[in-house]
C-alpha positions in Angstrom: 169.0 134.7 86.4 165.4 136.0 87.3 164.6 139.4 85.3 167.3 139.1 83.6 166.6 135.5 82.0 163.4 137.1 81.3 164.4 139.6 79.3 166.8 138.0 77.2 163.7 135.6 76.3 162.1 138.2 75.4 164.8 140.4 73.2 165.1 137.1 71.7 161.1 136.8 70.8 161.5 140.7 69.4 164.1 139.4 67.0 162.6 136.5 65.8 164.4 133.6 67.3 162.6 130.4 67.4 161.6 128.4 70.6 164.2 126.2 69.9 167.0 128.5 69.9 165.4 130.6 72.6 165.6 127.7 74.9 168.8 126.6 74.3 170.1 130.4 74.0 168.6 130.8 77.9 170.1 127.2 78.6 173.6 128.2 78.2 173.5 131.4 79.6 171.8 129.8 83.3 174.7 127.1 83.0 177.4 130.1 82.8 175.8 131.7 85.6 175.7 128.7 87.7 179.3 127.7 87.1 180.7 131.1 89.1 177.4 131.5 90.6 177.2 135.0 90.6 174.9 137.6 88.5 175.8 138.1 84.7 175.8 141.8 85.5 178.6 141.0 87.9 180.4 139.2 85.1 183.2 140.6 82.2 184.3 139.0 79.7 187.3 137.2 81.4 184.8 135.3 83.1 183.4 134.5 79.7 186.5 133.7 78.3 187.0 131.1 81.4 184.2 129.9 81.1 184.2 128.9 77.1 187.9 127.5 78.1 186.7 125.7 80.9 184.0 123.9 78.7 186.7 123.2 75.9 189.3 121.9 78.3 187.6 120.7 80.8 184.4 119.5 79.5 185.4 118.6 76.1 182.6 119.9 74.4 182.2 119.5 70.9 183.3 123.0 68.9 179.8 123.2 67.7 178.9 123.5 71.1 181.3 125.8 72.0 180.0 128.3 69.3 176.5 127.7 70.5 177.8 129.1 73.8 179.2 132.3 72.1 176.3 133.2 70.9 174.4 132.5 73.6 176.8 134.5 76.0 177.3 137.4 72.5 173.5 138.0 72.8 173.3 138.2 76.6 176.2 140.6 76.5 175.8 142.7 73.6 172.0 142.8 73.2 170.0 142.2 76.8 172.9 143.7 79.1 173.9 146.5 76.3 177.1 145.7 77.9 179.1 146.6 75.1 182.7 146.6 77.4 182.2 142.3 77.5 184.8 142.1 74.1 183.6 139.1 72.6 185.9 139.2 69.6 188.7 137.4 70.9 186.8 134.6 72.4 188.1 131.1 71.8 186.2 129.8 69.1 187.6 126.4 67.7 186.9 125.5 64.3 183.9 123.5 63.4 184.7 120.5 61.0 183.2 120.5 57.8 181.5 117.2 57.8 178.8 116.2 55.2 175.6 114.7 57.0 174.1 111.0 57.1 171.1 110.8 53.8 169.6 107.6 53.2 169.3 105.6 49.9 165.4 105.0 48.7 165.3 101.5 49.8 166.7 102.4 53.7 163.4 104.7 53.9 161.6 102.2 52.4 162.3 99.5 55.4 162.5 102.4 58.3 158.8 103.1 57.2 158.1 100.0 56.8 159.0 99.7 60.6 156.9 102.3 61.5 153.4 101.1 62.9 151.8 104.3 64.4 149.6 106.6 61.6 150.8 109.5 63.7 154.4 109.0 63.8 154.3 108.2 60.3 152.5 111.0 58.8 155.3 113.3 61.2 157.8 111.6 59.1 156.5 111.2 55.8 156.0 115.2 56.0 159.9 115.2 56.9 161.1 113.2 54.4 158.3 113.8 51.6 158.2 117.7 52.1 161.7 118.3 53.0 160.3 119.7 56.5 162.3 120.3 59.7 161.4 118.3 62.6 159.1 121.7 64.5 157.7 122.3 61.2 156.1 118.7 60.7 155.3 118.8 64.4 153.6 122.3 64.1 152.2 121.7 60.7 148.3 122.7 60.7 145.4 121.4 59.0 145.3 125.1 57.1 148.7 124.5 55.6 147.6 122.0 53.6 146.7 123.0 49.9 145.6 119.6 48.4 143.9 121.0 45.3 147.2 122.5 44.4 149.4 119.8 46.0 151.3 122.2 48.5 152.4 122.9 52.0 152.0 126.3 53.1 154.6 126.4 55.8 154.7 128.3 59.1 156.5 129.5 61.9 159.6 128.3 60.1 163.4 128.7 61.3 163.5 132.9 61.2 160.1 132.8 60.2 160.5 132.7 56.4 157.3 131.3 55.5 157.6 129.2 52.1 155.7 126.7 50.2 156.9 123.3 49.7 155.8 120.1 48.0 152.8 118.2 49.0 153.2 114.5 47.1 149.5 111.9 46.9 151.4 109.8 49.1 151.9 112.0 52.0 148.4 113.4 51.6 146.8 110.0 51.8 148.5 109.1 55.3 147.8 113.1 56.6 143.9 111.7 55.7 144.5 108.1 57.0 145.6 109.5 60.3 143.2 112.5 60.2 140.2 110.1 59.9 141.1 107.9 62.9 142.4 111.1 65.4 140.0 113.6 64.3 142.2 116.0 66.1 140.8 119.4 67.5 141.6 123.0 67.0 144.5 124.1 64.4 147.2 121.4 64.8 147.1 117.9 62.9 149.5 116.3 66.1 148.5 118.5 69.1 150.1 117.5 72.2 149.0 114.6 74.8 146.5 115.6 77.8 149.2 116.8 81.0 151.9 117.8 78.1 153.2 121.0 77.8 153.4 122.9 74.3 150.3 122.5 71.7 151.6 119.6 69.9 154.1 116.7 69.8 157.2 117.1 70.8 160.5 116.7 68.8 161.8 114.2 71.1 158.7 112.2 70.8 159.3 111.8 67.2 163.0 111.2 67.5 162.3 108.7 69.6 159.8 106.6 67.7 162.2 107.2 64.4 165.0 105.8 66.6 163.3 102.7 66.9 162.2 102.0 63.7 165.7 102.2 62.5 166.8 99.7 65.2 163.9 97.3 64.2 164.8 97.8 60.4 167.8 96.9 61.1 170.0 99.8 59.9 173.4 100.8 61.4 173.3 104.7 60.5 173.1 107.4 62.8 169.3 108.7 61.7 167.5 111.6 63.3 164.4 113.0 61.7 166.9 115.5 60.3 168.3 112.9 57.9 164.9 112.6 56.6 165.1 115.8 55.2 169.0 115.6 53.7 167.3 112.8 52.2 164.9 114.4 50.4 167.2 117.2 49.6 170.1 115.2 48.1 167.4 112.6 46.3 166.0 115.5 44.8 169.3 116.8 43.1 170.0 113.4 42.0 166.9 113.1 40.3 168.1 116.6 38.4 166.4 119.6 40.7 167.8 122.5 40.3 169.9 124.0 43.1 167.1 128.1 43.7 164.1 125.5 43.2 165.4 123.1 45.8 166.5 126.4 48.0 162.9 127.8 47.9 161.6 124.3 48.8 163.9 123.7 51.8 163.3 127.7 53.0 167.4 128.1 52.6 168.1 132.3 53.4 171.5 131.5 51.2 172.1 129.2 48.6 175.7 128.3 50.3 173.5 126.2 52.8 171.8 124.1 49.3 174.9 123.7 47.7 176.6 121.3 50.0 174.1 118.9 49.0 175.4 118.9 45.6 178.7 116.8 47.8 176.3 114.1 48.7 174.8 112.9 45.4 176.1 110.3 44.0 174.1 110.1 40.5 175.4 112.9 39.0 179.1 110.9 40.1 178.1 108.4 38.0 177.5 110.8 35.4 181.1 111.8 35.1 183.8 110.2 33.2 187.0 110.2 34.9 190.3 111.1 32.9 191.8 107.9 33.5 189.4 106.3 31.0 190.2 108.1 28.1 193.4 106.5 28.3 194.1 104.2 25.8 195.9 101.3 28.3 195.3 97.8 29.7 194.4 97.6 33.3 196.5 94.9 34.2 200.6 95.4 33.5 202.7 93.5 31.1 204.2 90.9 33.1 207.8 90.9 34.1 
């Protein structure tokens, strides 16, 4: 794509989109490109259509990947191209199910950290599930974030850079110290990035990777990504009676749709909750014939 790949980086840096969106914004667009292999300026929005087809049909691609690909292809169009003739409204977009994600009870942390052996690795992940922090923030997370005489996270270069402050628990301070005092890591990240690597810091797949295998070796059969670490800490939070605008603010939610769904996943307040059927006044077992 050349220029114009650079320029859609960099409309998407003016408006704010994180590196993670930015690179997977520019990966879609290259892969429609390469599949008629021919310039996007060349390009209309039957090939677009096509092309989103071809990936559904062809490709079977999820439909949360599809609608990854609109977006990538709607900001391309409408924004870097100003190509406002590519109609993007009728493009096949298949309906995403609504499904709840994986959280994990107290005692399935408990052994997956437990599993855990590098200080690094587990200060990463105590941040995740302790602060409520998205994988790139506890990467990124710097030593002038950290508030300990008020017990806080000062976070940064957040998703849409909505800056917020989260909690900061004894626990998660002591192993940010354990694993300060044995790195002594220099300049403004706590986990910078290994000499030869590219980026200032540790990577998310790094961390994924190290998670994956301290579920494995504690024996757990759940899908976990460092994301579940975080619905953890959400839905435990609500269980042990947060309110939904406190737990918002803490998790840097722009609405409070995207909290609420965790209220679906608690199972404490279930428990909570008398159902009809035992205000009946009947024996559970029927008369016999």
């Amino acid at each position: 794509m050349g220029q114009v790949r650079d320029r859609m980086d960099q409309d998407m840096a003016m408006r704010g989109l994180s590196a993670n969106t930015r690179k997977t914004y520019l990966h879609c667009a290259a892969a429609f490109v390469r599949h008629f292999m021919r310039p996007p300026s060349d390009l209309g929005a039957e090939q677009v259509r096509a092309f989103l087809l071809h990936l559904l049909d062809v490709k079977k691609r999820a439909a949360s990947t599809i609608a990854v690909y609109v977006g990538a292809l709607r900001f391309l169009y409408l924004v870097t191209l100003r190509r406002r003739d590519v109609l993007l409204a009728d493009l096949p977009r298949p309906k995403i199910p609504a499904k709840l994600p994986t959280v994990l009870a107290a005692s399935e942390v408990e052994r997956i950290f437990a599993a855990i052996t590098s200080l690094e690795h587990r200060a990463i992940l105590f941040a995740a599930f302790g602060s409520g922090l998205r994988v790139t923030e506890a990467c990124r997370l710097r030593v002038d974030q950290i508030d300990s005489a008020r017990r806080v996270l000062n976070i940064r270069e957040t998703k849409r850079s909505r800056d917020r402050t989260t909690l900061l628990s004894d626990r998660l301070l002591e192993a940010l110290r354990a694993y300060f005092r044995l790195a002594r890591p220099k300049g403004p990240y706590l986990f910078p990035s290994r000499k030869g690597a590219t980026g200032p810091t540790i990577t998310r797949a790094a961390v994924s990777k190290a998670l994956k295998k301290a579920v494995e070796a504690a024996g757990l059969t759940k899908r976990v990504t460092p994301h579940t670490l975080r619905h953890s800490f959400a839905t435990q939070l609500i269980e042990g009676g947060t309110d939904l605008r406190t737990l918002q603010l803490l998790l840097g939610h722009a609405s409070i749709r995207s909290t609420t769904r965790y209220v679906h996943l608690t199972v404490a307040r279930a428990g909570q909750i008398v159902s009809p059927l035992e205000k009946l006044q009947l024996d559970p077992t029927p008369p016999a014939d």
